[in-house]
C-alpha positions as CSV (number, residue, x, y, z in Angstrom):
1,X,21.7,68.9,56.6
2,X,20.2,67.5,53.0
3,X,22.5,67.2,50.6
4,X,20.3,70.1,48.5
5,X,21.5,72.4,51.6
6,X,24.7,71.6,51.7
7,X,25.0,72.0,47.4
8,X,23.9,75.6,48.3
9,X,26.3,76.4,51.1
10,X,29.3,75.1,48.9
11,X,28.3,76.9,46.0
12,X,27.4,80.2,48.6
13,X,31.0,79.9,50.1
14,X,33.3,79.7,46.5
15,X,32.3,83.6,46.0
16,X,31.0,85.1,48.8
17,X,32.2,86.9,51.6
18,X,31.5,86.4,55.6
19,X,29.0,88.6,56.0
20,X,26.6,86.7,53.1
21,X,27.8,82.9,54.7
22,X,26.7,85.0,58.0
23,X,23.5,85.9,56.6
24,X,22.8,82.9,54.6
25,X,23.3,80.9,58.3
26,X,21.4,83.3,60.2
27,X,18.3,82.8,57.7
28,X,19.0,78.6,57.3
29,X,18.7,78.9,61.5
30,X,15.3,81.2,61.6
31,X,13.6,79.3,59.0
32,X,14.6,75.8,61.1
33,X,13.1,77.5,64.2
34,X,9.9,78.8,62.3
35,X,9.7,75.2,61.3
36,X,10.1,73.7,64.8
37,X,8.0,75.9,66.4
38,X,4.6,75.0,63.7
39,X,5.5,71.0,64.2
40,X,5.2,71.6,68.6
41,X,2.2,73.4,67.8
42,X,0.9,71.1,65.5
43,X,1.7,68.1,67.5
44,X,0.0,69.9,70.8
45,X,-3.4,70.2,69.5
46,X,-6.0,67.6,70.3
47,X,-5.1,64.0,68.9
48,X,-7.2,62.9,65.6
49,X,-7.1,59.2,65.2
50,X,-9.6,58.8,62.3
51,X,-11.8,55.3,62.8
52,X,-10.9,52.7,60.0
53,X,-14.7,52.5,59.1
54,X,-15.4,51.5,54.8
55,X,-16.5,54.7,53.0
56,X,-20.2,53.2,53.4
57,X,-20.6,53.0,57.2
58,X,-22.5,56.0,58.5
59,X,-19.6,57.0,61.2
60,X,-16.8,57.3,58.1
61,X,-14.4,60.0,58.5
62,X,-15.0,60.5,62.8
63,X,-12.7,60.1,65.3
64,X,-11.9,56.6,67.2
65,X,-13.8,58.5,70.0
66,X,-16.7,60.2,68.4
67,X,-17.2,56.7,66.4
68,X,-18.0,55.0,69.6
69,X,-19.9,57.6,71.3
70,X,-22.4,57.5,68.1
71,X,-21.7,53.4,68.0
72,X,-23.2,52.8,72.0
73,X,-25.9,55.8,71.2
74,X,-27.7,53.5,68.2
75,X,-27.2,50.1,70.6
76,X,-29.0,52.0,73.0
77,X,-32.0,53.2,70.2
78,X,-32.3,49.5,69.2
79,X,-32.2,48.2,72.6
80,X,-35.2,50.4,74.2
């Protein structure tokens, strides 16, 4: 718990009856599972790992993959 979350709990608790900590808690643990949920469907997409190409190359802001796909396709022009 950050220490902003914990402020609010302490401050919640001084005046406020069990039903409000309940429902305080109940929302905290929802908006945690909201957030948990978007990271494991973030994460389980497709992997981007931009190339580290200067702003000048002609392959600048592909993937590692789609970098070398173009990369073997112009060694390929210029060797035929």
């Amino acid at each position: 718990m950050t220490f902003k979350n914990a402020r609010a709990c302490e401050m919640l608790e001084k005046g406020s009856t069990k039903e409000e900590r309940e429902a305080a808690h109940k929302a905290r643990m929802i908006a945690k599972r909201e957030l948990r949920s978007q990271r494991y469907t973030r994460q389980s997409g497709p992997s981007y790992i931009p190339a580290n190409l200067s702003r000048n190359h002609p392959d600048y802001g592909m993937s590692v993959k789609d970098h070398w796909v173009e990369k073997t396709n112009r060694l390929a022009e210029k060797s035929s």
